[in-house]
C-alpha positions in Angstrom: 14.7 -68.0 19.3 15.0 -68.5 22.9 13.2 -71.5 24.8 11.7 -70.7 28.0 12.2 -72.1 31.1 10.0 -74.5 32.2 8.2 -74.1 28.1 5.8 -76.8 27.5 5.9 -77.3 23.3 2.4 -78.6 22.0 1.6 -78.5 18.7 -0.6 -75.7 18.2 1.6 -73.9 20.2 4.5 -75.0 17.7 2.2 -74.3 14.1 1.8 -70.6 15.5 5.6 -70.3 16.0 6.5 -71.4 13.1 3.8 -69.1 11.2 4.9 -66.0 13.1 7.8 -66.6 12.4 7.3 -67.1 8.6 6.1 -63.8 8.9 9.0 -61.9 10.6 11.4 -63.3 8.2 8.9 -62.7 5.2 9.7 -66.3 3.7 13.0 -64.7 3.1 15.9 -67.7 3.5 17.8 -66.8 6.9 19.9 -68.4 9.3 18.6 -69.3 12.6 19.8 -70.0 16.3 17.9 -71.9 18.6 18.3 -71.7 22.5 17.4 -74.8 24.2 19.4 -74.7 27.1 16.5 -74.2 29.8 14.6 -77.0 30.6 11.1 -77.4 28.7 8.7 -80.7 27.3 7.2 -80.9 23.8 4.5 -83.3 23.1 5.3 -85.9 20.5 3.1 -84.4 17.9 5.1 -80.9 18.6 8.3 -83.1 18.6 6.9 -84.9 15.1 6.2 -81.9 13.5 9.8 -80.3 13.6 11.1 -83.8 12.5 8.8 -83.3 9.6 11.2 -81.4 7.8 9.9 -78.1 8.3 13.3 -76.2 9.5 14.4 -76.7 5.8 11.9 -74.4 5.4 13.6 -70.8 4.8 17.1 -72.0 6.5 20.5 -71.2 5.5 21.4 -73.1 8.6 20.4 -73.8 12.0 22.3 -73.4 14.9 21.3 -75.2 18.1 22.6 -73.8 21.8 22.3 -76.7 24.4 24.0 -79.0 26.6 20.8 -81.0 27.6 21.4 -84.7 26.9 17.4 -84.7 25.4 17.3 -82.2 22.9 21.3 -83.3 21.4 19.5 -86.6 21.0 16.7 -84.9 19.1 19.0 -83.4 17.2 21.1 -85.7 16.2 18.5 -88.0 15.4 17.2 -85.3 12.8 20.7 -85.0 11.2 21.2 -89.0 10.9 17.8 -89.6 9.8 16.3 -87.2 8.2 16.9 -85.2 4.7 18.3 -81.9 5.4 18.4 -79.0 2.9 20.1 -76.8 5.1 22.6 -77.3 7.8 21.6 -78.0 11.5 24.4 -78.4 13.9 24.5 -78.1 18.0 26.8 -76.0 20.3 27.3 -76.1 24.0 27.5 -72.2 24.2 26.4 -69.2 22.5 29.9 -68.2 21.2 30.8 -71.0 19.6 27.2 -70.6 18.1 27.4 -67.1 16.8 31.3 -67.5 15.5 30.1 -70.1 13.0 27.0 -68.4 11.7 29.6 -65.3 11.1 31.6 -68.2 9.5 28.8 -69.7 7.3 27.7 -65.5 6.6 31.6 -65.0 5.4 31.1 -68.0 3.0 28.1 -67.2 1.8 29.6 -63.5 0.9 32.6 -65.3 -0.9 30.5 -67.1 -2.8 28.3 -64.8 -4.2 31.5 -63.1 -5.5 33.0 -66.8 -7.0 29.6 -66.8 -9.1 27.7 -68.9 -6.7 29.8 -71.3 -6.5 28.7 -73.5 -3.1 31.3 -73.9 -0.4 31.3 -76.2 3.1 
């Protein structure tokens, strides 16, 4: 998922993300990449409802591509405080992104073949 520039977040705006996006993934569990390099706002309640927990939801892991002081704040805030079922980790570029998401992928495929056995 890409962030547009100049994106304002509110939390309608954010519920009908997150539902479409339900939908394209068919609840299935995937791993996910979030751009969030371009500058944008979210409202708190936007800002609220992704701390919520809701990016456990359906996540194998979740990448996030930014060098913006704001959102690697964010971030880390949700990985210090917050439960995680699922990874969530940042990146300052989009290969450094996609190499360990092919990393976490390989894993995953090991593990399936080591009888589930899990693996970080």
């Amino acid at each position: 998922m890409q962030v547009l520039e100049g994106a304002h977040i509110d939390l309608e705006t954010r519920l009908k993300d997150h539902r479409l996006g339900q939908e394209l993934i068919e609840h299935q569990p995937v791993y996910a990449i979030y751009d969030a390099s371009r500058f944008f706002t979210i409202t708190p309640e936007a800002r609220d409802y992704l701390n919520s927990g809701v990016l456990n939801q359906n996540r194998k892991a979740t990448a996030v591509v930014t060098n913006n002081l704001a959102v690697r704040l964010i971030v880390n805030f949700m990985n210090t405080f917050k439960a995680r079922n699922s990874l969530l980790k940042l990146f300052p570029d989009e290969k450094s992104t996609l190499d360990w998401i092919r990393e976490r992928m390989l894993k995953e495929g090991q593990n399936s073949h080591m009888g589930g056995k899990h693996q970080s």
